[in-house]
C-alpha positions in Angstrom: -18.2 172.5 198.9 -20.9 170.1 198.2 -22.4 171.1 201.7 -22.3 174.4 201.5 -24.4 174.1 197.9 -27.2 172.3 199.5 -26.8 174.3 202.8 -26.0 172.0 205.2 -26.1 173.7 208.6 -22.6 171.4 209.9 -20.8 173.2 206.6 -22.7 176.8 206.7 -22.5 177.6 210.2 -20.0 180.3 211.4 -17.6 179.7 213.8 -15.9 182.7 215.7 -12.3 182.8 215.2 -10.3 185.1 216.7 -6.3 185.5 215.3 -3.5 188.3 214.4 -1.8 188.8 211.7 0.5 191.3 210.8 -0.1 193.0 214.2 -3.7 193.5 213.7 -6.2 191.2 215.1 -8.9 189.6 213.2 -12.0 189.0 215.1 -14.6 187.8 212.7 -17.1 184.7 211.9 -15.5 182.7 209.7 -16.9 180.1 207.2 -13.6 178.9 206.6 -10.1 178.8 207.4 -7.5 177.2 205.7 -3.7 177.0 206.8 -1.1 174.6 204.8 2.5 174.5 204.5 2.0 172.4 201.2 2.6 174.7 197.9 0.9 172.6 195.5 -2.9 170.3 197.1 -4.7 167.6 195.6 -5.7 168.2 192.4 -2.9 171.0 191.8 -5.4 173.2 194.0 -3.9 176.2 195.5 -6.4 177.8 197.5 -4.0 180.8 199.1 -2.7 184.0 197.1 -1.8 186.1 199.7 1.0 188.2 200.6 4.1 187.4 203.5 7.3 185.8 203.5 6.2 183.0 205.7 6.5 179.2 205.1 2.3 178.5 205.7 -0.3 179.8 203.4 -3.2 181.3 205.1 -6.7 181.9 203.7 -9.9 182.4 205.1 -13.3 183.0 204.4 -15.8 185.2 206.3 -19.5 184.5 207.1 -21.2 186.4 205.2 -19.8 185.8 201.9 -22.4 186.0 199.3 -22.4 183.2 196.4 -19.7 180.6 197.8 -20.6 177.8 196.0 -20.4 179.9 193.0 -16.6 181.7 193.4 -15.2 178.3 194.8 -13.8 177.7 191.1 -11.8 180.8 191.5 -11.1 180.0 195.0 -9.3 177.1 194.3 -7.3 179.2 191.5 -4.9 181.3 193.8 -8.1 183.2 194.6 -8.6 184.4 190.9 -9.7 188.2 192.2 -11.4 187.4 195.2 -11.0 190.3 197.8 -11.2 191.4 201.0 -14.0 193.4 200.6 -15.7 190.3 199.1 -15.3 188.4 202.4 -11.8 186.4 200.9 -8.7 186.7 203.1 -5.1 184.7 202.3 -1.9 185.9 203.8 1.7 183.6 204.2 2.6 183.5 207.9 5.5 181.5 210.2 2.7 181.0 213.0 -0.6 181.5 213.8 -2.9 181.0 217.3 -6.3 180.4 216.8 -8.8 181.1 219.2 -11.8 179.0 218.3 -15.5 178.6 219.7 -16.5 175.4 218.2 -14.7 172.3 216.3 -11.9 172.5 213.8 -10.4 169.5 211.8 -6.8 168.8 211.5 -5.1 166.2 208.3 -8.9 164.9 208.0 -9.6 164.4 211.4 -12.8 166.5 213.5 -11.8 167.6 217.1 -13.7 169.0 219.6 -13.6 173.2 220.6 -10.4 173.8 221.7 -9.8 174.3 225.8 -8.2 177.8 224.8 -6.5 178.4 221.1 -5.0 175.8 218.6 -1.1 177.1 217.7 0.1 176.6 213.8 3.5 177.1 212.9 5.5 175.8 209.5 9.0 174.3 210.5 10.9 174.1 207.2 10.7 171.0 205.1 10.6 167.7 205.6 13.4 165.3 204.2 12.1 161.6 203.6 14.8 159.2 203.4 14.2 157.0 199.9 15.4 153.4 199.7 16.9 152.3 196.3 17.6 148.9 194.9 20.9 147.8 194.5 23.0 150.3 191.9 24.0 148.8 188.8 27.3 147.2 188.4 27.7 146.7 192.7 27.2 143.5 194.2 
């Protein structure tokens, strides 16, 4: 976000994206694009309002939006009334292939253009095994 306010060309610069969702391909420059299986972020954000029954929340962000810096409050807020129209996608989907022209980072870290497409899917939840101390009254 800070980036984008002071127009940094490494966090303003479009990157063409090509994608499909819901049987209709998307084909657009995109600012952003976010894709989580995590219902709640950092922070409680929740940057994803869309419609779908699948386990990843989608949202992205097209090019040309007009006043980003601006609307990211409502962003972050389930989108607070941010539209299509307005340059704001979000949709929930079970898997996703991206075809990319230019980096993409992943958990923090930057990688270089994909050879072909990246491929995003959401596999169910994961199940972490907690250790206890020793249960009262049992030696």
């Amino acid at each position: 976000a800070w980036g984008s306010a002071r127009r940094d060309r490494r966090f303003t610069d479009a990157s063409h994206a090509v994608f499909e969702v819901d049987g209709r391909t998307v084909d657009e420059e995109l600012l952003m694009f976010f894709a989580t299986t995590l219902e709640r972020m950092f922070m409680g954000i929740r940057p994803y309002w869309g419609d779908g029954r699948g386990g990843m929340h989608t949202t992205w962000i097209r090019a040309d939006v007009q006043h980003f810096f601006w609307r990211l409050p409502r962003l972050l807020r389930r989108g607070g009334g941010l539209t299509p129209a307005q340059g704001y996608n979000s949709r929930d989907l079970d898997a996703l292939t991206l075809r990319l022209n230019g980096p993409y980072t992943l958990d923090g870290e930057l990688f270089p253009a994909p050879v072909t497409s990246v491929a995003i899917s959401a596999e169910g939840p994961l199940r972490l095994l907690t250790l206890v101390g020793p249960v009262a009254g049992r030696s």
